[in-house]
VOBA-1610 file (N, C-alpha, C; in pm, whole numbers, padded with zeros to 5 digits, always signed):
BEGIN
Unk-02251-00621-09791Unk-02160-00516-09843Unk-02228-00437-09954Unk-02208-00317-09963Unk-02265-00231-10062Unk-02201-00189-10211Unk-02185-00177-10289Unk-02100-00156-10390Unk-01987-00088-10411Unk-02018+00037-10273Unk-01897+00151-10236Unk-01812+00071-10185Unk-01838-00044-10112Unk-01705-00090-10041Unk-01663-00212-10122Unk-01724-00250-10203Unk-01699-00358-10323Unk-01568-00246-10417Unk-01638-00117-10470Unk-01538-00053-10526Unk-01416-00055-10466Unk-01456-00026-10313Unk-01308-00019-10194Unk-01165-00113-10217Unk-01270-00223-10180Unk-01243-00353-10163Unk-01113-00369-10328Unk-01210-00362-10422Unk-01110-00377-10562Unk-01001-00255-10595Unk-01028-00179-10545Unk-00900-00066-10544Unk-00806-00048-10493Unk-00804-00106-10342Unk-00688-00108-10270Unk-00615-00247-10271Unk-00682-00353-10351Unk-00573-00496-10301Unk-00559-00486-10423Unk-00512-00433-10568Unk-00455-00505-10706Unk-00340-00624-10621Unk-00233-00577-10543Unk-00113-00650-10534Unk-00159-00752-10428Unk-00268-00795-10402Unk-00315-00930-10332Unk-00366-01032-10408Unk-00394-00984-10550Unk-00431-01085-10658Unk-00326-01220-10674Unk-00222-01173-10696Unk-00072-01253-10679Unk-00078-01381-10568Unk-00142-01333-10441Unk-00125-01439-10326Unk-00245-01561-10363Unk-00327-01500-10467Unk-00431-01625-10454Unk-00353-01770-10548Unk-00197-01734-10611Unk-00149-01859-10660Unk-00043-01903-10555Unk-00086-01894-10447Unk+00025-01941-10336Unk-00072-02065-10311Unk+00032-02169-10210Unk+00055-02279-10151Unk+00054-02449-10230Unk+00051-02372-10318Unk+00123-02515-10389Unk+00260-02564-10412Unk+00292-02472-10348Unk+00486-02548-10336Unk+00469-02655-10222Unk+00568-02739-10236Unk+00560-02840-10100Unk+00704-02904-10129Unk+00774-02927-10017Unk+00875-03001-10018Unk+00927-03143-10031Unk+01004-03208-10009Unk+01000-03342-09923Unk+01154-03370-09842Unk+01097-03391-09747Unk+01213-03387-09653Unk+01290-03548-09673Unk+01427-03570-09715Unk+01505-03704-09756Unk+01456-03815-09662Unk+01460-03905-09698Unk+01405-04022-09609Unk+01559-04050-09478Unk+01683-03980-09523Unk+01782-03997-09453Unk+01781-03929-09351Unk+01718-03769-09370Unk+01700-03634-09270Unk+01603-03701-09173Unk+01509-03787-09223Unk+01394-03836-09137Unk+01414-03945-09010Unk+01491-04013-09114Unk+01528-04160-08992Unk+01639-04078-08869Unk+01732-03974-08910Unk+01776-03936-08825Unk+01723-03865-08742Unk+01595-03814-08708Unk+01537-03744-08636Unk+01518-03862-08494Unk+01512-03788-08373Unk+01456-03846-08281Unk+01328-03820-08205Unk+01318-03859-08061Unk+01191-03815-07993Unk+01224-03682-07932Unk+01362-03727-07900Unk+01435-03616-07793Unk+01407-03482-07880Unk+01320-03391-07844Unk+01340-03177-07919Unk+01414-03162-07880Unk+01518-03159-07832Unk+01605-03034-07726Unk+01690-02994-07868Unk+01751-02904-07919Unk+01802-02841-08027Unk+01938-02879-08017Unk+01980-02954-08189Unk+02131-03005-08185Unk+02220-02898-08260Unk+02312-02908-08275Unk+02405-02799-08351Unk+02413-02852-08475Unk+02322-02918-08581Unk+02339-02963-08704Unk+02378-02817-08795Unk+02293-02715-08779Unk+02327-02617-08836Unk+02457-02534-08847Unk+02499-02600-08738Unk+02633-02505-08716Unk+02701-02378-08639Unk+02762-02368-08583Unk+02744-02249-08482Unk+02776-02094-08529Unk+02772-02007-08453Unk+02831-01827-08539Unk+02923-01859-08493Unk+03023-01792-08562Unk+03157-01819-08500Unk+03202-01692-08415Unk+03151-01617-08462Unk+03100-01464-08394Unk+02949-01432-08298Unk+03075-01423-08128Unk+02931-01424-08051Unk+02842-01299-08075Unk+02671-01293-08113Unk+02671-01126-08112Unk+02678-01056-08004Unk+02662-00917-08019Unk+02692-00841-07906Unk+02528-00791-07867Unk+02542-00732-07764Unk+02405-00652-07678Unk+02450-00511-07706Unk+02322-00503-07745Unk+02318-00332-07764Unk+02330-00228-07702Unk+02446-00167-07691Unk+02438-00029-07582Unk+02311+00087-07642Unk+02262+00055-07672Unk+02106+00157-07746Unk+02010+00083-07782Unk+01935+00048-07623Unk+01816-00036-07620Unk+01690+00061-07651Unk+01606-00029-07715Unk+01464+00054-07728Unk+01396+00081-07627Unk+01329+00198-07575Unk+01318+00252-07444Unk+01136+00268-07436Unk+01057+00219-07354Unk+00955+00266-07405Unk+00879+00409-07322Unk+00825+00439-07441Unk+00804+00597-07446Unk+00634+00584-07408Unk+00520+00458-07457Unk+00417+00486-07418Unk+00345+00326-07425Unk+00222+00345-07293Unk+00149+00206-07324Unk+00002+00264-07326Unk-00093+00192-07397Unk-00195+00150-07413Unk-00272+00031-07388Unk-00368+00058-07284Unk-00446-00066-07291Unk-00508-00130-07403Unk-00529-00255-07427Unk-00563-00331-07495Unk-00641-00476-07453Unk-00748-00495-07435Unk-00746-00636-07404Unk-00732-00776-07513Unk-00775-00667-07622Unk-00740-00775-07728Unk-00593-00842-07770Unk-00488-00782-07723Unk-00333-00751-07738Unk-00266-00913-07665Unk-00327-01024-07727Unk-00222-01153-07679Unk-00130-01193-07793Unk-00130-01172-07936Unk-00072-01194-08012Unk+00039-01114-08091Unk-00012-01017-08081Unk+00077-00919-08194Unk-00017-00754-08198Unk+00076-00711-08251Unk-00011-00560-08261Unk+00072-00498-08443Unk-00021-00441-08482Unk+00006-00387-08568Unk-00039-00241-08609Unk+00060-00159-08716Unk+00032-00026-08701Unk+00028+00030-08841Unk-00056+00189-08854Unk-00064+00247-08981Unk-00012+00410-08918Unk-00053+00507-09002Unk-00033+00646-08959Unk-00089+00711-08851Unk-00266+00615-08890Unk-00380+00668-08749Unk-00373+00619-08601Unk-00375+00469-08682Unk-00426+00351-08587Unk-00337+00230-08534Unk-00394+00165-08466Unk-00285+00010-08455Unk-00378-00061-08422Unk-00375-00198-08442Unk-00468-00324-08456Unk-00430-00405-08372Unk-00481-00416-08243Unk-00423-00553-08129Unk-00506-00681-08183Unk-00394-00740-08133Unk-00381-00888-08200Unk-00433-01031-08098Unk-00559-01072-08108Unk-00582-01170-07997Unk-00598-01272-08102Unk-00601-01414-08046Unk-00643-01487-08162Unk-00733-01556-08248Unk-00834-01455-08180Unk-00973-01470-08268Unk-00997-01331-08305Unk-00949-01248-08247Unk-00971-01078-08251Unk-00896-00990-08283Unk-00964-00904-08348Unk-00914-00791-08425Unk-00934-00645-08356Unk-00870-00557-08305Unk-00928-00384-08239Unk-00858-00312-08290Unk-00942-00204-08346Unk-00863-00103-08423Unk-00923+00038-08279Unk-00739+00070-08289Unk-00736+00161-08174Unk-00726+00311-08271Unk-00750+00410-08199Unk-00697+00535-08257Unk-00552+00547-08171Unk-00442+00615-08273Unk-00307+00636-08200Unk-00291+00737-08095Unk-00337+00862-08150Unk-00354+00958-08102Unk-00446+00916-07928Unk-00534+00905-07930Unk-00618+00854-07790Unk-00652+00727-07728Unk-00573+00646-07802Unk-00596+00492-07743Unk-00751+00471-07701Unk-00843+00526-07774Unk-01000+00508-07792Unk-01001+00372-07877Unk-01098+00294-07882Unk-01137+00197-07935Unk-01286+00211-08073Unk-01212+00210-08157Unk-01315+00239-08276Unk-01426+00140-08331Unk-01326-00018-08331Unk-01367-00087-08430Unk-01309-00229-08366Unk-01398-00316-08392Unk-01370-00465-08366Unk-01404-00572-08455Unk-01321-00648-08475Unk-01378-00796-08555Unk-01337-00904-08472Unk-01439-01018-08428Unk-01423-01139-08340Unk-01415-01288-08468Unk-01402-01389-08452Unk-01424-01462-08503Unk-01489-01553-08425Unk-01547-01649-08463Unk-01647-01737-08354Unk-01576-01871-08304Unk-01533-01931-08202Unk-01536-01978-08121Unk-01485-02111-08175Unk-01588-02185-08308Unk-01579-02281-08347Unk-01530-02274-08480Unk-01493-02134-08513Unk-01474-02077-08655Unk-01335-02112-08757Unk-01305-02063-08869Unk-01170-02102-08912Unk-01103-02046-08891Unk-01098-01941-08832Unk-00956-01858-08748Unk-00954-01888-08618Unk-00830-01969-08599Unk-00739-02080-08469Unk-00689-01950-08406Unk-00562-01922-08460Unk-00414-01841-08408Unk-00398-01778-08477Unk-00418-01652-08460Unk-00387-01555-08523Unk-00231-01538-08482Unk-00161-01452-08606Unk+00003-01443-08513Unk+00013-01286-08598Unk+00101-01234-08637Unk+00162-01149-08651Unk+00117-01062-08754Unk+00076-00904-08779Unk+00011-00856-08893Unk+00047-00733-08923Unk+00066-00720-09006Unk+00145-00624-09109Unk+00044-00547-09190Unk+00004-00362-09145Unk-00049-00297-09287Unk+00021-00270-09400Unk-00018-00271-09492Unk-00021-00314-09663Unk-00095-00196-09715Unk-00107-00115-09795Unk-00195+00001-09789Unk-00290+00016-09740Unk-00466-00055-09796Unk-00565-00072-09696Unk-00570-00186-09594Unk-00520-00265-09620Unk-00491-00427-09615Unk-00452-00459-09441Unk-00514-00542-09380Unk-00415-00621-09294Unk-00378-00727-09313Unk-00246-00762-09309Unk-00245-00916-09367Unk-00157-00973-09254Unk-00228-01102-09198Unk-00198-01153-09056Unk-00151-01346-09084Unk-00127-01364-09027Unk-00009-01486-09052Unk-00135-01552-08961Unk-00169-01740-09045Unk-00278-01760-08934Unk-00232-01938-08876Unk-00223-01979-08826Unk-00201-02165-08771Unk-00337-02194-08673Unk-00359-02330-08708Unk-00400-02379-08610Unk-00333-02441-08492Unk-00206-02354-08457Unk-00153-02354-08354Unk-00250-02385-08185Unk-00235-02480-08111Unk-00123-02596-08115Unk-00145-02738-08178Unk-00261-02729-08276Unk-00238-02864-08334Unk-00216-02890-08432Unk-00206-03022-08434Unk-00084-03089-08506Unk-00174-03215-08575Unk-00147-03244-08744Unk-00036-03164-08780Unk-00065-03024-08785Unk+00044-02905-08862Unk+00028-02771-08854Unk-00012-02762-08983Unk-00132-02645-09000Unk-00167-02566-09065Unk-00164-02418-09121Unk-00146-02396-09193Unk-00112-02245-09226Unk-00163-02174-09331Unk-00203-02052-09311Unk-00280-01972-09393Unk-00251-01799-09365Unk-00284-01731-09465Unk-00238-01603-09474Unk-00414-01534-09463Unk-00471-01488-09362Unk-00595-01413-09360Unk-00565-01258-09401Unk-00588-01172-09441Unk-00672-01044-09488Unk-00761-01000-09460Unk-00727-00855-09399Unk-00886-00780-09354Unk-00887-00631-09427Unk-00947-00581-09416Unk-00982-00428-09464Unk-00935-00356-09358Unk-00892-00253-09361Unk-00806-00161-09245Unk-00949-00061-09185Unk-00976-00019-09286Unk-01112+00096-09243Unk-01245+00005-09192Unk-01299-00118-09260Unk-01406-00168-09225Unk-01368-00286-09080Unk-01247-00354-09113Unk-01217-00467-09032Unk-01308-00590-09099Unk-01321-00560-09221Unk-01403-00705-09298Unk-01282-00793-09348Unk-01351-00947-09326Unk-01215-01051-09375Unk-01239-01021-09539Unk-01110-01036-09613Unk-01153-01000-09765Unk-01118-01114-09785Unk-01034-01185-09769Unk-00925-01293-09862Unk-00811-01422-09798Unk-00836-01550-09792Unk-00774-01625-09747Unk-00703-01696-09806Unk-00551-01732-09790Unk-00446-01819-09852Unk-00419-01923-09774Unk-00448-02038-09798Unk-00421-02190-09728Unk-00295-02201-09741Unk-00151-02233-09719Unk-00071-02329-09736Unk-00126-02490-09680Unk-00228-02508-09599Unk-00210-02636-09569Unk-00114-02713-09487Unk-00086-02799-09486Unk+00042-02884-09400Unk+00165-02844-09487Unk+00223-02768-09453Unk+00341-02689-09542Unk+00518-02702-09486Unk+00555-02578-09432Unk+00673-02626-09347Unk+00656-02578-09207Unk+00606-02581-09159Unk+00543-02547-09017Unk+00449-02462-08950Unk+00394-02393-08828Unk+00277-02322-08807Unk+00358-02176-08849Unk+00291-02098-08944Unk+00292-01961-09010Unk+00309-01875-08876Unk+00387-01792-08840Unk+00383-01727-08735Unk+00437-01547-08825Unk+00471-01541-08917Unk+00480-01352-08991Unk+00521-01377-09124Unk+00437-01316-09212Unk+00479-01296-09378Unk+00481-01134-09390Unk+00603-01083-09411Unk+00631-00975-09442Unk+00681-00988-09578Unk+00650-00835-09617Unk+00754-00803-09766Unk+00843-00702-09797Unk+00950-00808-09873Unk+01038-00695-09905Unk+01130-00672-10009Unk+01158-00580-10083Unk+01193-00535-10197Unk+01176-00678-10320Unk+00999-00691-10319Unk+00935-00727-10399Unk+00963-00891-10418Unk+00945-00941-10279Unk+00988-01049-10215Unk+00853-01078-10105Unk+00811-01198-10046Unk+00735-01237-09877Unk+00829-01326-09843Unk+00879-01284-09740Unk+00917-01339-09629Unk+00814-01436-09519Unk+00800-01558-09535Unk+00794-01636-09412Unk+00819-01701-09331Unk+00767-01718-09242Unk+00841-01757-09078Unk+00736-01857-09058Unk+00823-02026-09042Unk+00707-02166-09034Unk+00834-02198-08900Unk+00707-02194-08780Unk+00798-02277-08646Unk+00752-02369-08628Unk+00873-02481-08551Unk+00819-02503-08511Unk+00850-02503-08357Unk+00846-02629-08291Unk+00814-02611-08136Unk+00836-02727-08038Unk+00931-02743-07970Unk+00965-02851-07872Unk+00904-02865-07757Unk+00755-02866-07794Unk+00689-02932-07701Unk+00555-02983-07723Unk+00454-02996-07648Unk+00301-03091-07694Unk+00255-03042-07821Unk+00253-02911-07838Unk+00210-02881-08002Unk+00345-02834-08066Unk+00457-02928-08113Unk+00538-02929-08190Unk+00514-03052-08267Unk+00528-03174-08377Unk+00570-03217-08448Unk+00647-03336-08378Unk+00617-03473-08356Unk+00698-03526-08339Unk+00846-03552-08385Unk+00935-03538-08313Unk+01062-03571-08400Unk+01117-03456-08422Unk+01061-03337-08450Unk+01077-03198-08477Unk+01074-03112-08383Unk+01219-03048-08364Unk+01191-02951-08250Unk+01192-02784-08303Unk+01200-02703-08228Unk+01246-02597-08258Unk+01380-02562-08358Unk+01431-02599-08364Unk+01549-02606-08414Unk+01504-02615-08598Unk+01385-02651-08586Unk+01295-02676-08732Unk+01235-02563-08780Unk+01273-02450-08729Unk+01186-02347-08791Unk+01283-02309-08866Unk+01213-02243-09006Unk+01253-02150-09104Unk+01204-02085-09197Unk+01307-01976-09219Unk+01241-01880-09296Unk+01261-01890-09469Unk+01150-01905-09515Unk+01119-01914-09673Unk+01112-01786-09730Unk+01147-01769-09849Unk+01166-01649-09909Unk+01081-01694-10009Unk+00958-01626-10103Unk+00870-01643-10159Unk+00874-01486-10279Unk+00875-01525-10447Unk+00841-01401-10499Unk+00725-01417-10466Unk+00631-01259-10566Unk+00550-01241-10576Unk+00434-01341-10604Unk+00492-01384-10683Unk+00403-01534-10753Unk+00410-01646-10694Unk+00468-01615-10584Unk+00460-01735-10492Unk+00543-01824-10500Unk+00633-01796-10577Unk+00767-01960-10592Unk+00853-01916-10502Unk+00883-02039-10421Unk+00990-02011-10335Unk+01118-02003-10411Unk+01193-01870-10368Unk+01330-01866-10398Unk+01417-01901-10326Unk+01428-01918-10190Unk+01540-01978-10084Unk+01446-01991-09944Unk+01568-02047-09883Unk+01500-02065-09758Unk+01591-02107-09643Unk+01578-02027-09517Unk+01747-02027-09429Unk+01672-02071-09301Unk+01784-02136-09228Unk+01758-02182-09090Unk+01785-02093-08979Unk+01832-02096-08857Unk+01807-01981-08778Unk+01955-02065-08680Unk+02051-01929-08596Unk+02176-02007-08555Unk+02143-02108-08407Unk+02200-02224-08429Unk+02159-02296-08299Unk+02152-02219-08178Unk+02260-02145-08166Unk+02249-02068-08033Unk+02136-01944-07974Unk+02040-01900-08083Unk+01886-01836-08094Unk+01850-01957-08048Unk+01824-02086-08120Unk+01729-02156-08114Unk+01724-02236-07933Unk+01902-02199-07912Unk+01935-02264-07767Unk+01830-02122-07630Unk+01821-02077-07722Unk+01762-01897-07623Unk+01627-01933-07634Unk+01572-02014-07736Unk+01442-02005-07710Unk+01365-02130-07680Unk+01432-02236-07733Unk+01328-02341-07701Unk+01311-02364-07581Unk+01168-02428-07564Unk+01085-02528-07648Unk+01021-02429-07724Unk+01022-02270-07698Unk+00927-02227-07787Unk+00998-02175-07905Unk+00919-02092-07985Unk+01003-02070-08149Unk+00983-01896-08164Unk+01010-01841-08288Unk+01064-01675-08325Unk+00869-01674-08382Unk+00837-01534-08263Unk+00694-01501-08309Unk+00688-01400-08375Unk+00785-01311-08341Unk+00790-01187-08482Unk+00907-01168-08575Unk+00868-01111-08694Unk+00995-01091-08761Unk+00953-00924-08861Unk+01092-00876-08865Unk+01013-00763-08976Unk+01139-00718-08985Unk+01172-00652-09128Unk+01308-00580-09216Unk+01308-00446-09146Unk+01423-00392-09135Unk+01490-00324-09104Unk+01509-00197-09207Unk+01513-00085-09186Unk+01556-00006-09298Unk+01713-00002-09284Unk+01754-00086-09259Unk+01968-00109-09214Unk+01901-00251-09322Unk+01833-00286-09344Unk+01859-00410-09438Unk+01882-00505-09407Unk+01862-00530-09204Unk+01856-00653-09175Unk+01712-00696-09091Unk+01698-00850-09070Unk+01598-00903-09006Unk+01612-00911-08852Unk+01492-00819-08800Unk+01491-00818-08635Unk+01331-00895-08592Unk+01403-00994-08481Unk+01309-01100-08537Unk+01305-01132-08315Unk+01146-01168-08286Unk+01149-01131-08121Unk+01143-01321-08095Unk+01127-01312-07992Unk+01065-01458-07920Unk+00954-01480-07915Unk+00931-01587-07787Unk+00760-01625-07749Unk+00765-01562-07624Unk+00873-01515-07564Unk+00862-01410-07403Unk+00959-01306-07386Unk+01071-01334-07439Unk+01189-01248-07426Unk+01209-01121-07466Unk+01240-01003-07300Unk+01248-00864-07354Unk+01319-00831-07444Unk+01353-00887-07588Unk+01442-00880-07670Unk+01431-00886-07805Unk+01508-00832-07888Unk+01523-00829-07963Unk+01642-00860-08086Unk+01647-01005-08160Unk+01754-01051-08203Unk+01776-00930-08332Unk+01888-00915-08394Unk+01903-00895-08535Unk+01987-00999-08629Unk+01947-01018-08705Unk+01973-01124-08764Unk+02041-01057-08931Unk+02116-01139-09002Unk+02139-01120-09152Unk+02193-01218-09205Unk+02105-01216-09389Unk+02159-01290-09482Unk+02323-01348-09442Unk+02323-01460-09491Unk+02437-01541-09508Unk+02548-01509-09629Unk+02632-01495-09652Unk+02706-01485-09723Unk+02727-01619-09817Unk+02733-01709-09788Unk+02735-01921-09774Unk+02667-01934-09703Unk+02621-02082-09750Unk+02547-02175-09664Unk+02393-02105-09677Unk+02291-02196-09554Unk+02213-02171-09528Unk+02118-02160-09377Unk+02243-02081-09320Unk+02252-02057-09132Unk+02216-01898-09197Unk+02110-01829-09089Unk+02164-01722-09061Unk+02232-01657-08983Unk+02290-01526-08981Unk+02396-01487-08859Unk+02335-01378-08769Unk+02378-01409-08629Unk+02291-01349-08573Unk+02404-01255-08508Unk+02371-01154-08490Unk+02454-00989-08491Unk+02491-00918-08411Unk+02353-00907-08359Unk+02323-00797-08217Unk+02197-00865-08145Unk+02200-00813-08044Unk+02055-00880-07924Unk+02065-00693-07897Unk+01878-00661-07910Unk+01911-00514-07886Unk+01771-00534-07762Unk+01817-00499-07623Unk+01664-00485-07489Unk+01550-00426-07524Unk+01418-00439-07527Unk+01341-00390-07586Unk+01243-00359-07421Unk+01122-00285-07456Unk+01003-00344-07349Unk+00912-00428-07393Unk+00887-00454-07516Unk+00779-00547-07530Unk+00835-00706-07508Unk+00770-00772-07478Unk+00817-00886-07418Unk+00762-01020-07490Unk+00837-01040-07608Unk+00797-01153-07730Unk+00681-01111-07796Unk+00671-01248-07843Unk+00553-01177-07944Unk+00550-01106-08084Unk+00467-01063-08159Unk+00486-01005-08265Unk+00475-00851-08272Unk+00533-00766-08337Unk+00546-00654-08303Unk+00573-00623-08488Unk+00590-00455-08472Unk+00616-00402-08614Unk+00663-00252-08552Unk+00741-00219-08674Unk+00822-00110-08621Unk+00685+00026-08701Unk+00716+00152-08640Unk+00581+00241-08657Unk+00657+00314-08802Unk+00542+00333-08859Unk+00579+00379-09033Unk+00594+00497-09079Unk+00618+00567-08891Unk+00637+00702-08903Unk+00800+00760-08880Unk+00880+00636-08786Unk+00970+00650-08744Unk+01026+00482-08776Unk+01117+00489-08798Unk+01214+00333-08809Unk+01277+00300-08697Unk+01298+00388-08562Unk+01393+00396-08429Unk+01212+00356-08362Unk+01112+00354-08389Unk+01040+00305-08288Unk+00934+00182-08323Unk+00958+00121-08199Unk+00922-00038-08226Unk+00774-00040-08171Unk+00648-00113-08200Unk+00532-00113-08115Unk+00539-00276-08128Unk+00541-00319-08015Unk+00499-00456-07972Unk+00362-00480-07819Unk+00429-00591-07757Unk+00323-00621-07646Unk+00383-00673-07512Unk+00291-00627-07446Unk+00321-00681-07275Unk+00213-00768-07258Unk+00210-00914-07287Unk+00115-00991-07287Unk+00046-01023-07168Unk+00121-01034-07099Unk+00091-01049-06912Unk+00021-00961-06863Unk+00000-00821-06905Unk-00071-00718-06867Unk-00202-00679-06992Unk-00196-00716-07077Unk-00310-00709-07195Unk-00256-00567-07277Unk-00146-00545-07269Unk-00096-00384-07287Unk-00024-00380-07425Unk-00042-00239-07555Unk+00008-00237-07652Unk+00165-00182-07581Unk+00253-00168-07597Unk+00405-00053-07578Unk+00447-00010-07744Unk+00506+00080-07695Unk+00575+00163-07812Unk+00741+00223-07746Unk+00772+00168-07793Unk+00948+00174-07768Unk+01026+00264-07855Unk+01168+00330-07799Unk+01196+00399-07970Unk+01370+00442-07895Unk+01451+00400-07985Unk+01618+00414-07967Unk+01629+00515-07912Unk+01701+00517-07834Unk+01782+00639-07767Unk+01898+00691-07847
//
């Protein structure tokens, strides 16, 4: 690296300084919560049910355009120019405008990036949610790249934390994360799906709360768990699967610590991690994993 991009580098992350005092929170789960666990995953109603079924959206997201991608198994992410397909060793920075291919970063084979999952631009910043998804136990870490170069800048361990990291978003001066887990060979013994949740983290990294997800999502998705999540400019959480053309919306609890789930709105991208485009809030860019394909969807 040369000094110009050293200058780069220190100008655009001040607000990533903050993440290097993360992952020293850790929990402990009661020795009572534990003995009651079984072998059986299949998801119980401990949480509690909505008492309100949600509804399906008569104003599904429609998609308007695809792009090839071969890098595109994980997630895709977007800025004003570009969007970044998501494989899980790989990084491609596309142009928007021509779905040309500019720029690539691989990681090696035997390297410390496992699973990449879900990634979010930050001004210059990509910041991508990372597990050594599917093994166990789970690991989790927050990787960082440079948007213009595609250089790794900066890594945050959580370590064996509360499950595999699958999206850290932020919001109104808050990170949001999403730890799943998974009812099946790479889940957690004893732990099914039904175990994922979302931690609310300030800046400084202390967790401030942390909510479970309604049995009846978790009945929609297992054995697998929620691969994307991202805020809403309506102020709620729309949060996808591991396959499903769909899209949950979700919101804060009033009591307790269930969230409520709202609306199911049809999407085209089909699970996975996705992010809505930062040009428009009505259009969604996710993935067609089965085909290697970016989509871009947007309300009718």
């Amino acid at each position: 690296m040369g000094s110009q991009d050293a200058r780069r580098r220190t100008a655009t992350a001040p607000w990533i300084s903050a993440l290097v005092l993360a992952a020293a929170v850790c929990l402990t789960v009661p020795s009572s919560a534990t003995a009651a666990q079984t072998a059986d995953p299949a998801p119980r109603a401990a949480h509690g049910r909505t008492l309100d079924a949600p509804t399906v959206s008569d104003r599904p997201f429609v998609e308007i355009r695809r792009y090839d991608a071969p890098e595109a198994s994980q997630g895709v992410a977007v800025d004003s120019e570009f969007f970044y397909a998501v494989g899980n060793r790989r990084i491609a920075k596309y142009e928007r405008e021509t779905g040309a291919k500019v720029k690539e970063w691989q990681g090696e084979a035997d390297g410390p990036v496992i699973h990449l999952n879900s990634c979010v631009v930050i001004e210059a910043s990509l910041v991508c949610a990372h597990s050594n998804h599917p093994g166990v136990p789970m690991l989790s870490s927050i990787e960082i790249w440079n948007t213009d170069t595609l250089e790794h800048t900066e890594s945050i361990s959580f370590g064996i934390y509360e499950g595999s990291l699958t999206w850290a978003i932020p919001q109104d001066g808050s990170w949001w994360l999403n730890f799943a887990h998974y009812g099946n060979e790479s889940g957690t013994p004893g732990k099914g799906s039904e175990w994922t949740s979302l931690i609310q983290f300030d800046a400084n990294w202390h967790r401030q709360a942390g909510y479970a997800y309604p049995v009846e999502l978790i009945e929609r998705l297992t054995p697998n768990s929620l691969s994307g999540g991202n805020w809403s400019a309506d102020g709620r959480l729309y949060v996808t699967g591991h396959d499903e053309a769909e899209i949950y919306v979700l919101e804060l609890p009033a009591m307790g610590s269930v969230l409520r789930w709202v609306e199911t709105i049809p999407a085209p991208m089909h699970g996975q991690a996705w992010v809505f485009d930062p040009k428009d809030d009505a259009t969604v860019w996710g993935l067609v994993r089965s085909e290697r394909q970016v989509v871009v969807g947007t309300r009718r």
